[in-house]
N, C-alpha and C positions, 0 to 999 in steps of 0.2 A: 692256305699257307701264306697267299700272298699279304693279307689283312692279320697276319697270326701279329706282328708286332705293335697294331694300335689296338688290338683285343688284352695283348700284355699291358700294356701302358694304360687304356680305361681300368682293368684289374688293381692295377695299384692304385690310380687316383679314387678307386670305390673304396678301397679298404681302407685306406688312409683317411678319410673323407669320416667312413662309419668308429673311427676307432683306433684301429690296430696300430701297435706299435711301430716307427718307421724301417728302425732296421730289421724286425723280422718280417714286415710286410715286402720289401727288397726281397730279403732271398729266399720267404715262400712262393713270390710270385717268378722270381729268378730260377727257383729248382721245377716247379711245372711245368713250366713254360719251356727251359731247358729240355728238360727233360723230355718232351714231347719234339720240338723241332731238332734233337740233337741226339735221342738216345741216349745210355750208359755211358757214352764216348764223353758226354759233359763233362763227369769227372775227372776225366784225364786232364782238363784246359781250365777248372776251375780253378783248383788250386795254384798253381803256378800262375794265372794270373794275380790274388790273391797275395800271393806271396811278392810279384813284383812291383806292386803296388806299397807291401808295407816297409819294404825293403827300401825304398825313397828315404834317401837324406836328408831331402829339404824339410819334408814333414816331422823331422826331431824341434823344428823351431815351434811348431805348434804347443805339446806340453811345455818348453821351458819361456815361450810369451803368456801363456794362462797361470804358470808359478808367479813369474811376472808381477804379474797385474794381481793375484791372489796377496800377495804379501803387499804391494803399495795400497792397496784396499782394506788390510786387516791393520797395519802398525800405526793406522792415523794418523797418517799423510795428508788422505783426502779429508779427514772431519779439520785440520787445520787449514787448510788450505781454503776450504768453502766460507770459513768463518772469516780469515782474512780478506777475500775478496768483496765479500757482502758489506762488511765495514767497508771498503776502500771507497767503491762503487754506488754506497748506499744513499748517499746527498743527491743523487741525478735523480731525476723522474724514470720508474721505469730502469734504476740500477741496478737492483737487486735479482731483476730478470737476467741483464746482459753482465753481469759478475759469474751467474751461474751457466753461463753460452761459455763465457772465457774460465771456467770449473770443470765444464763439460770434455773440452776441447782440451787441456792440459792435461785431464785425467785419460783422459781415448789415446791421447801421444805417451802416456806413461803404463796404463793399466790395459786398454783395450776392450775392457769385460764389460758388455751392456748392463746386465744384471747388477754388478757390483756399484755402478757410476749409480746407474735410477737409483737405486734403492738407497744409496748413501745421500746423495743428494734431497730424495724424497724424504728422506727421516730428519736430514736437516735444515736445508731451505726452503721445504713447503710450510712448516708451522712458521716461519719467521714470517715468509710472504703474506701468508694469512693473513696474520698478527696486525701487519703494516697495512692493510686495506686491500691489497691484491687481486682482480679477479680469480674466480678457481682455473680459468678456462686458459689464461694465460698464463700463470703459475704448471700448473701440468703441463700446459703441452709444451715449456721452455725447459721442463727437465727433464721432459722421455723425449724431445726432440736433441736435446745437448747430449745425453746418455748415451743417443748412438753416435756421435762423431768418430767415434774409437773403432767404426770399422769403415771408414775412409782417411783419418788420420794416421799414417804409418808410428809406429809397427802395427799391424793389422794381421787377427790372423785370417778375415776374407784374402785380404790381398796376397798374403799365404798359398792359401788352398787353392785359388785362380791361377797364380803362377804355376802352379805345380797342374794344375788341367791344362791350361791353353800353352803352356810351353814358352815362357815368358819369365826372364830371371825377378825375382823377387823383389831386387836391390833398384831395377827397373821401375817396377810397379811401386813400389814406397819413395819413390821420387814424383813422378809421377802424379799418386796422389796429393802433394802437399799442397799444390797451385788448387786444385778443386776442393779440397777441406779446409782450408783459407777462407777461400771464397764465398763457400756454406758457411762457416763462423762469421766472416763477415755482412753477410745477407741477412743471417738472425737477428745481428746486432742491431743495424739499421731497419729492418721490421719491430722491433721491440722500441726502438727511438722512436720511431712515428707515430705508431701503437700509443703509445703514452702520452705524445702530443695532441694527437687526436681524439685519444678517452685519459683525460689528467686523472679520472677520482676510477682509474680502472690499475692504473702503477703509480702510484705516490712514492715520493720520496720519502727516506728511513729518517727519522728525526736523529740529526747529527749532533756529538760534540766537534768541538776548535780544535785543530790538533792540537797534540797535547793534554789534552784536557781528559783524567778519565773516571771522573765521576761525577757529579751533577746534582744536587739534590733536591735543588727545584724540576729536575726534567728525569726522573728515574725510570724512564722510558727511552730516554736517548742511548743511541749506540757509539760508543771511542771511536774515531779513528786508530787504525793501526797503525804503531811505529815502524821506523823503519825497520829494526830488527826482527818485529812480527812479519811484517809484509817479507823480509827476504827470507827466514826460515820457514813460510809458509810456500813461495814460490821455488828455494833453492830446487828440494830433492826431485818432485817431476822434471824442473826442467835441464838437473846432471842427469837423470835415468834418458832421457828421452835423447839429448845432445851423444851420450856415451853410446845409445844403439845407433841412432843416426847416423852420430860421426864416425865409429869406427866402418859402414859399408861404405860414406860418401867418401872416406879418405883409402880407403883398398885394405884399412888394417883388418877388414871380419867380413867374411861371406855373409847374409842374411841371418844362416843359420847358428853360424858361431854367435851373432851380432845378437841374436838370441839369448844365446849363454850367458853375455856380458851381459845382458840388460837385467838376468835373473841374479848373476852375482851381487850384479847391484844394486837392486832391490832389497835382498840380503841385507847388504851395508848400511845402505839408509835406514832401514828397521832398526839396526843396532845403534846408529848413531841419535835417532829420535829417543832412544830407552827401550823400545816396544819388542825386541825380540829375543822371543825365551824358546826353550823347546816344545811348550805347548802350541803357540802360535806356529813353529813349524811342522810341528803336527798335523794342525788344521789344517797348514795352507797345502801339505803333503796330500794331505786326504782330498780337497777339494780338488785340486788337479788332477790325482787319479780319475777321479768320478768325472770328470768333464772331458778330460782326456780318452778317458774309457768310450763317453757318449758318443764322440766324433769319429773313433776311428770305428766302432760297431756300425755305424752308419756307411762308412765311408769301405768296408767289407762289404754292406749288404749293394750299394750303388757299383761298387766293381762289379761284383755278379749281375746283377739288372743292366748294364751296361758292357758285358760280355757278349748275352742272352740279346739283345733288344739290337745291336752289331749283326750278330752273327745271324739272325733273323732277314735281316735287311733294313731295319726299323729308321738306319740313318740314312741309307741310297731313295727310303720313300718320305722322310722328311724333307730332302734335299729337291727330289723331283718336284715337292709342290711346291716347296722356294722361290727355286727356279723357275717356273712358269708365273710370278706375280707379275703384274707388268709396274713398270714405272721403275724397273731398276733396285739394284741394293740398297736406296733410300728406304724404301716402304719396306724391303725385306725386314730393315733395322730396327723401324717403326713396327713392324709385326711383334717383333721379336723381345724388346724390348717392353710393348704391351702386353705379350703371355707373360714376362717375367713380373711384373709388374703386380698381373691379377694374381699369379698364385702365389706371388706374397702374402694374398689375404689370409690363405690356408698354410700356405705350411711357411719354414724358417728358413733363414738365409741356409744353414747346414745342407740341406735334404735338397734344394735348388742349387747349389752350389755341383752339388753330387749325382744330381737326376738330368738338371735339363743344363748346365752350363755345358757336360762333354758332349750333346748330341750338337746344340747351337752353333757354341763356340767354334769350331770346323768348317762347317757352311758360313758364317761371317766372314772367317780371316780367305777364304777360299773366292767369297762376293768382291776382297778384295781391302776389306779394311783391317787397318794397322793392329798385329796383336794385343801391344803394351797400352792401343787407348782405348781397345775393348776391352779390354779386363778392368780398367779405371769405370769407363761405363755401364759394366755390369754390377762393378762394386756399389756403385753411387745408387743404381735401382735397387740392390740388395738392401740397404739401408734401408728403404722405405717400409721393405715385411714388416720391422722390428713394432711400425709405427700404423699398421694400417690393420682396422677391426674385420672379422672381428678375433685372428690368434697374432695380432701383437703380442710378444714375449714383452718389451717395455713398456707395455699396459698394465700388463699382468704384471710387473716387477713393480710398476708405483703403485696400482689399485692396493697390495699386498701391503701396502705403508701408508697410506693416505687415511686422516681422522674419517670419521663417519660421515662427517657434512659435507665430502665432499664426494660428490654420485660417480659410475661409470657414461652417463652421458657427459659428465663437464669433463670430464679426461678424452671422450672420444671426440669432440670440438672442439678441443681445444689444439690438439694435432693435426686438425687439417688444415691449418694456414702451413704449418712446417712441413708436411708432407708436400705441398704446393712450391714451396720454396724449394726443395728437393727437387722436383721434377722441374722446375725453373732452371736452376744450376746443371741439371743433364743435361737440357735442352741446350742450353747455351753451351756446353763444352760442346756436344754433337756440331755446333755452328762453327767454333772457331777452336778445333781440336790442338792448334798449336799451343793450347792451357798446361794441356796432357804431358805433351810430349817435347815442350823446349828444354824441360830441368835433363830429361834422361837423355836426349842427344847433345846436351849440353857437356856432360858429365864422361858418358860413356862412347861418346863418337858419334856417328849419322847411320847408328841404325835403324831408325823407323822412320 
């Protein structure tokens, strides 16, 4: 009995590992296990846990940020928006990369959805890059690294789902993160400027027209600059969607979750004001939120149960004893901690980590003694890395699913590991000088961390 909760825990990292579905791998390993250390009495405590979980009102803002970002995704927002940029940016060496960092990063503060960013971006600024001389190696890994900004850029639904584990207001944590997904944008940018300088014939510059100027017949290969009116109908709508969620929690008009609301109504608006929105497109965007909605919270069922079960075993009093005996203090704890999180991003996705190992961790950290609001910002920031790291990258898989034929699964997995580096660079560094984290939210909200 005393070992019964890491026999539960290898049990689910086998099945998981060989196959099995995640959420039903949770609560078949949840109901045996239960079932054995608890008797028929489990049922009495499951549900009712179960239910107080889905009873949470924070978690209403998750489906109405995935409608969100399903409609700024579908009404072609983002195919304007990447087109103007590339024109704007394209004369630099090495522009057409750092157009699509500031594509990436506009679209993560508006839409959120990994999936939706790759793949829009991959169907439209990887033939262009090509086209223009591009490496493959930096072309991929500038659009599956730009893709995930959107779950450290607030609104975020990670920073969502961490709020609501570690016990950390939301409005906190989307403050919070804006100093470190800054800095990440910033970092790419000037990695892709040197990059270019360093290798010229690996990022060429896009063969420009004068502004002005938008046809060319000697150069029918050149690209217009965008007018001013291009360039501001292309930037307006993310950045009222993004200013409107933002501003209504920075200014006290909307809790998180209402701030939600607003961001979906007006997504809505912007669809209609672009042309783009009919009933069939609400449709879609209907259907596609259920279905992903559906995903998180079946997950997020079977992790309550596994997390009842793995509790009431004792699975957290004997994670905490061997904690606690590491010598050198909550530094290395951190460093431990932080490095499990890390590997098993190779395996499974930010969801099922968020839901497995963030409620046993997260406890023993704030308990070591570190600040809630900058642990959930540096869980967020290592969550990012799953998205990007082989071999079940979800935004591997979402550009591989887009990418011409000439371009292999080894030049997509090289070409993400300088950005996954950059990523663990920017940890590192908020871990050093945590006042990144947390001057916006004591700023705003008082000296509570």
């Amino acid at each position: 009995m005393e070992f019964l909760p890491g026999w539960m825990f290898l049990a689910m990292t086998v099945l998981m590992l060989v196959g099995f579905p995640v959420a039903f791998t949770l609560l078949g390993v949840s109901l045996i296990f239960g079932l054995y250390g608890f008797g028929w009495d489990f049922f009495n405590l499951l549900p009712l846990r179960i239910w107080g979980t889905m009873s949470n009102f924070t978690l209403t803002a998750v489906p109405l940020f995935i409608f969100m970002g399903m409609v700024m995704e579908r009404s072609g927002i983002a195919t304007k928006l990447i087109e103007a940029m590339g024109m704007l940016f394209g004369r630099v060496r090495g522009g057409m990369a750092v157009a699509v960092v500031v594509v990436g990063a506009l679209l993560g503060a508006s839409t959120g959805i990994v999936g939706a960013t790759v793949v829009t971006m991959g169907l439209l600024a990887l033939p262009s890059m090509m086209k223009c001389g591009y490496r493959n190696e930096l072309s991929t890994g500038v659009i599956a690294a730009s893709g995930t900004l959107g779950q450290i850029i607030p609104p975020s639904i990670v920073l969502v789902l961490l709020g609501d584990i570690i016990g950390v207001p939301v409005g906190d944590l989307f403050m919070g993160a804006l100093t470190p997904g800054l800095l990440l944008v910033a970092i790419y940018v000037a990695y892709i400027l040197i990059y270019a300088r360093m290798r010229p014939e690996a990022a060429p510059p896009v063969n420009c027209l004068p502004r002005g100027c938008r046809h060319d017949p000697c150069r029918p290969d050149a690209v217009p600059m965008p007018t001013l009116k291009e360039l501001c109908s292309a930037l307006f709508p993310p950045l009222v969607l993004m200013l409107a969620v933002l501003g209504s929690i920075f200014w006290g008009i909307a809790s998180p979750t209402e701030a939600a609301g607003v961001g979906a109504f007006g997504a809505l608006v912007l669809s209609y004001t672009n042309g783009r929105f009919d009933l069939r497109l609400l449709g879609q965007v209907m259907e596609s939120t259920a279905r992903l909605t559906s995903m998180i919270f079946i997950i997020l069922v079977g992790a309550t149960a596994f997390g009842l079960v793995f509790r009431g075993l004792g699975g957290d009093v004997m994670v905490r004893n061997f904690i606690q005996h590491l010598p050198y203090g909550k530094y290395l704890v951190l460093a431990i901690v932080m490095a499990i999180i890390f590997v098993v991003g190779f395996f499974l996705d930010f969801i099922e980590i968020t839901f497995i190992h963030i409620p046993v961790l997260a406890p023993i950290m704030i308990e070591a003694g570190f600040d809630p609001c900058w642990l959930g910002i540096i869980f967020a920031l290592n969550l990012q890395t799953s998205f990007l790291t082989p071999p079940f990258g979800f935004a591997l898989f979402y550009l591989k699913g887009v990418c011409p034929d000439e371009v292999g699964t080894g030049a997509i997995y090289r070409g993400i590991i300088p950005f996954v580096l950059l990523q663990l660079a920017v940890l590192v560094f908020c871990v050093f000088f945590p006042d990144l984290i947390t001057w916006l939210p004591k700023l705003l909200y008082g000296a509570k961390y």
